[in-house]
C-alpha positions, 0 to 999 in steps of 0.5 A, a space after each residue: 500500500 502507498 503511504 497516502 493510502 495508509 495515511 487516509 485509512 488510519 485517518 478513516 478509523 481514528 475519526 470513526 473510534 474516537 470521541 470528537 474532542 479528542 479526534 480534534 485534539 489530535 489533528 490539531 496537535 498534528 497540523 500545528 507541529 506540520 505548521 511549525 516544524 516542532 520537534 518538540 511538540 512531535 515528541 510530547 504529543 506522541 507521549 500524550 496520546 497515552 492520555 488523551 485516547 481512550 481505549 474501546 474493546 470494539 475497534 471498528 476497521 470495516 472501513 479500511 482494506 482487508 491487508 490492512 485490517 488483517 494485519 492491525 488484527 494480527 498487530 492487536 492494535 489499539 486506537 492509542 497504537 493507531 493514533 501514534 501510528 496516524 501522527 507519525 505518518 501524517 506528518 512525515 508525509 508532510 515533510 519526509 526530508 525534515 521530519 524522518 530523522 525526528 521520527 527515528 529519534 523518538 526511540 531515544 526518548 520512547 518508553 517501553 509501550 511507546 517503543 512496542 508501537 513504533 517496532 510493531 506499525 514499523 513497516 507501515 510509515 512512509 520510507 520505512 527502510 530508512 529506520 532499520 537501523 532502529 529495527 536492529 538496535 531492537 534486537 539487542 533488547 532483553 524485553 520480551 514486547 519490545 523484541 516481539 515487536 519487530 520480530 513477531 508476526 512482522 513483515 519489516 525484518 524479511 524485507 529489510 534485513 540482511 542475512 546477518 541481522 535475520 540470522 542473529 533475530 531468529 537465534 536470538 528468538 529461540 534462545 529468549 525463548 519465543 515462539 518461532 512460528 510467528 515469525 514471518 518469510 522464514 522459508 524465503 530467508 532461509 541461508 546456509 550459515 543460518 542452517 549452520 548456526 542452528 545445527 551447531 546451536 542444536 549440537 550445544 543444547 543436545 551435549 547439555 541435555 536440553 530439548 530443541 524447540 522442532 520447529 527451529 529447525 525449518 530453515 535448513 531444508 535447502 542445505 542439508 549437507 552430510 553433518 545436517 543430514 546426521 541431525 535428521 537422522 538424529 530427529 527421525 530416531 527420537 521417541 518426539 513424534 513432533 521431532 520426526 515431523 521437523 525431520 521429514 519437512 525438512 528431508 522433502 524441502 532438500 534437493 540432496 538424493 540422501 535427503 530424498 532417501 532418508 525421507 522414503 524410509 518415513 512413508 507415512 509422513 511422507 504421504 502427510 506432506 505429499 496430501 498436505 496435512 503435513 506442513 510447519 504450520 500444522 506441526 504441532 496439531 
């Protein structure tokens, strides 16, 4: 979607949630910092919003697209989240050369919810490639939301980081621990020193007597070499039917024949694949 587009849209469901007053209030505040390019007020504002917009249980996006509305339901969005997310597209929108530097500097100021927001509705502001450098300073945090903010269910991390910074997110989600399906575009990331990193970190929690979360395992169906292949075996044998899923997922992605023949001894699962009824989403069902 175009930046105006969403612009309009966060408008559309700001006017139609929230009371009179305070829906003036914010378009007031956001035309007089347009109007006088205050860094400041852009700042206090964005704090404020905390206070001014009440929250509703029954938020109300009918009149906005589907891949909006979808994502804001994934997101659970609220209309605080929403009214930040509106004050900081308009007035980028207005002045992307001024205000796209004040916009990333809110992080320095932001406290905990206020960063979350930011991190979650990240990939919705105008010229959001250009605060990536906030997005991977968020993956040094110890703080759960702040971290599934742009990690979970986030379309920004496989569109804009590089396999470094993909990598170190999706380690740093198992290990935290956090739930590694929600990420998004882990087939279509999917690299061989990240298929390295998770068989030596799997061979480090295995030598410890500790589990490895199956699902961890998903971006290493392309590059199964000799040493990921014992891994496989290792999955296939354990008593962990879920483990055995892992294995067989992966085996059918790989193109490697010792992969195929590994895959052929575990018909069953293989057919689950085949028909579909096998698949990472559905795992753990």
């Amino acid at each position: 979607m175009q930046a105006g587009s969403i612009e309009q849209q966060l408008r559309r469901i700001i006017e139609s949630n929230v009371e009179e007053e305070n829906y003036n209030w914010l378009e007031g505040k956001i035309n007089a910092i347009i109007e006088n390019k205050s860094t400041k007020d852009l700042f206090m504002t964005y704090s404020l919003i905390a206070s001014k917009i009440k929250l509703k249980h029954d938020l109300n996006t009918a009149m906005v697209s589907d891949d909006l509305s979808s994502y804001l339901e994934i997101q659970k969005a609220d209309l605080r989240e929403l009214s930040r997310l509106y004050l900081l597209t308009k007035v980028t929108n207005s002045d992307t050369e001024f205000f796209t530097p004040k916009v990333a500097n809110i992080i320095q100021v932001a406290d905990t919810g206020e960063l979350t927001t930011f991190l979650k509705f990240l990939i919705l502001l105008p010229h959001c490639e250009k605060y990536k450098s906030v997005a991977v300073d968020a993956l040094r945090t110890n703080i759960a939301t702040v971290f599934d903010a742009i990690a979970l269910n986030n379309p920004y991390p496989g569109k804009y980081f590089d396999d470094n910074q993909w990598n170190q997110m999706y380690l740093k989600a198992a290990f935290m621990p956090r739930d590694l399906s929600q990420i998004l575009d882990v087939d279509k990331r999917a690299n061989s020193e990240l298929a390295r990193i998770i068989s030596d970190y799997a061979h480090e929690r295995w030598a410890a007597s500790r589990e490895v979360n199956p699902y961890f395992w998903r971006p290493v169906g392309e590059f199964l070499n000799d040493k990921l292949l014992k891994d496989m075996e290792r999955l296939f044998l354990s008593t962990d039917l879920f483990e055995n899923r892992a294995a067989a997922l992966c085996c059918h992605r790989s193109d490697n024949p010792k992969a195929k023949s590994l895959l052929n001894a575990h018909l069953e699962l293989k057919e689950q694949i085949e028909n579909n009824s096998l698949n990472w989403e559905t795992l753990k069902d």
